[in-house]
C-alpha positions as CSV (number, residue, x, y, z in Angstrom):
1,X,60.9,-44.3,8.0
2,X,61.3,-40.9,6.9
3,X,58.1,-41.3,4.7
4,X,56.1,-42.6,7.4
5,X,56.7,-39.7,9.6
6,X,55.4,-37.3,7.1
7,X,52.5,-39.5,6.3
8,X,51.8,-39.7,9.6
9,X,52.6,-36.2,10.5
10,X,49.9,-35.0,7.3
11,X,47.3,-37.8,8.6
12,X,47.6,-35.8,12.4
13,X,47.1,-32.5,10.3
14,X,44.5,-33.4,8.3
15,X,42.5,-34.7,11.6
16,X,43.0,-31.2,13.6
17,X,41.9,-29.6,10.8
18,X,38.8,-31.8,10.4
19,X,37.9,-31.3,14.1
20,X,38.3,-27.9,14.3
21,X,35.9,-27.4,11.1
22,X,33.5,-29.8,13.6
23,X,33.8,-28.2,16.5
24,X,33.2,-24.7,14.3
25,X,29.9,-26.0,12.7
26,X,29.0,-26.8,16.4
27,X,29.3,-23.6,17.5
28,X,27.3,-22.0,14.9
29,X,24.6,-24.3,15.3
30,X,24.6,-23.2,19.0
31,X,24.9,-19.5,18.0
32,X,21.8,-20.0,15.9
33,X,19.7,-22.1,18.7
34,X,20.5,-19.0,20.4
35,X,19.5,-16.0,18.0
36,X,16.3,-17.9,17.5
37,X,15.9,-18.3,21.8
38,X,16.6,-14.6,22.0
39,X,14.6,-13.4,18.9
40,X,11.8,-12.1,20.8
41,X,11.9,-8.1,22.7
42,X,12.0,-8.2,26.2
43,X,9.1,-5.7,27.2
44,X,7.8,-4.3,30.5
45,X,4.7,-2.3,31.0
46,X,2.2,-1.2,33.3
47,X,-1.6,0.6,33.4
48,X,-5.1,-0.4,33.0
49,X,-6.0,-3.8,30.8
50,X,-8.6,-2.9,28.4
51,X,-10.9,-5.3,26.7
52,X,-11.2,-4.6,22.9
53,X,-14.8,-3.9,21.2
54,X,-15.9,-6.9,19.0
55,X,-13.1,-9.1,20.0
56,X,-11.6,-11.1,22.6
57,X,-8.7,-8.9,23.1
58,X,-6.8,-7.6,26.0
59,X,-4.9,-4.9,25.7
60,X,-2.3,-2.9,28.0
61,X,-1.2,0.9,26.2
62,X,2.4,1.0,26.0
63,X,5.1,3.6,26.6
64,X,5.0,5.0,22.9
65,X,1.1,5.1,23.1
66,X,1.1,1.7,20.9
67,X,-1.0,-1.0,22.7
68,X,0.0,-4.7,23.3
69,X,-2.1,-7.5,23.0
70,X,-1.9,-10.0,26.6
71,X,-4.5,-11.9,25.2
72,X,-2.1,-14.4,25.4
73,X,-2.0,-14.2,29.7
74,X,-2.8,-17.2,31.4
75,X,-4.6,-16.7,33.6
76,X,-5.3,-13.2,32.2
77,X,-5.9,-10.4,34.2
78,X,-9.9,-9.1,34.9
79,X,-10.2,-5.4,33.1
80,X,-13.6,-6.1,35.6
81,X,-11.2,-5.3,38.6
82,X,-10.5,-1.7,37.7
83,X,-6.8,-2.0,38.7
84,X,-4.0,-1.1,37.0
85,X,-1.2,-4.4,36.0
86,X,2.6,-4.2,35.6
87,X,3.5,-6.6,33.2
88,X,6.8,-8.6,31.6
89,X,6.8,-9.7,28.3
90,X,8.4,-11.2,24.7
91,X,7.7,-9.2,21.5
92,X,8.0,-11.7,19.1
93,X,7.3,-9.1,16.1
94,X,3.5,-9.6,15.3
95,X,0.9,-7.4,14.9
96,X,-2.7,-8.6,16.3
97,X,-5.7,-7.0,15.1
98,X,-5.8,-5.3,18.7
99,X,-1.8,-4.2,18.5
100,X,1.2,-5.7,19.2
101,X,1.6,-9.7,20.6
102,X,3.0,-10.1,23.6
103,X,4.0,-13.8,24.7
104,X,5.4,-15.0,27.7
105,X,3.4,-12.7,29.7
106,X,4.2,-12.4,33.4
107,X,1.8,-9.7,35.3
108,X,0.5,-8.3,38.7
109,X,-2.1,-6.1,39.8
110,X,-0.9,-2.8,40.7
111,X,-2.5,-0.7,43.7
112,X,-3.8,1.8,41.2
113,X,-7.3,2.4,40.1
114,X,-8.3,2.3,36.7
115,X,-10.8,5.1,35.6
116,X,-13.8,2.9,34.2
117,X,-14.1,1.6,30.6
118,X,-15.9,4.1,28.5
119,X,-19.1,2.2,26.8
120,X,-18.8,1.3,23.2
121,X,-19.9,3.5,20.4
122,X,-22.2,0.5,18.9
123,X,-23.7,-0.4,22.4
124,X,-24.7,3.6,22.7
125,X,-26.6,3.7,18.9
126,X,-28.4,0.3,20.0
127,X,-30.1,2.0,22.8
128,X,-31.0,4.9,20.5
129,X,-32.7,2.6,18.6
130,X,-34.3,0.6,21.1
131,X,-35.3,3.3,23.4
């Protein structure tokens, strides 16, 4: 009888122990679903959307002078407008040929004006040429 109860009493401990070490591999797997949900920078920004030379680029300047690419914006916001967007994004870490990827981007037009986009350089020594 005695035997029994320590059998018993081992099989009960070996059985916590074996749910606990579940339950603990659980929760890391939900601690990792959530590092990789969270990864990406919150971001806000606002001023004048600027289309890129030679691409299809959009592009708000940041706070640190960097620019963000919210090429990714659907629907995206018209530079044509000339008004200034506050915007809500994810950083996710990558570099675009035009700056820095934005994703998730949520944005409305500001009542500001945007001073219009200075021509490009190439567009200027093609009229040279032509003229």
């Amino acid at each position: 009888m005695r035997v029994r109860f320590v059998m018993a009493a081992a099989a009960a401990s070996l059985f916590a122990l074996g749910v606990a070490g579940c339950e603990g591999g659980a929760q890391s797997k939900a601690a990792k679903a959530q590092q990789v949900t969270l990864e990406g920078k919150s971001v806000t920004a606002s001023g004048c959307v600027r289309p890129v030379e030679n691409t299809k680029c959009l592009v708000v300047r940041g706070p640190n002078g960097g620019y963000y690419d919210v090429s990714s914006a659907s629907p995206a916001p018209d530079p044509a407008k000339g008004v200034g967007v506050s915007l809500r994004g994810r950083d996710q870490g990558k570099n675009t040929e035009c700056g820095r990827e934005l994703t998730d981007v949520k944005w409305s037009y500001l009542n500001v004006q945007c001073a219009a986009a200075t021509p490009s350089a190439s567009t200027g020594a093609e009229e040279k040429k032509d003229g």
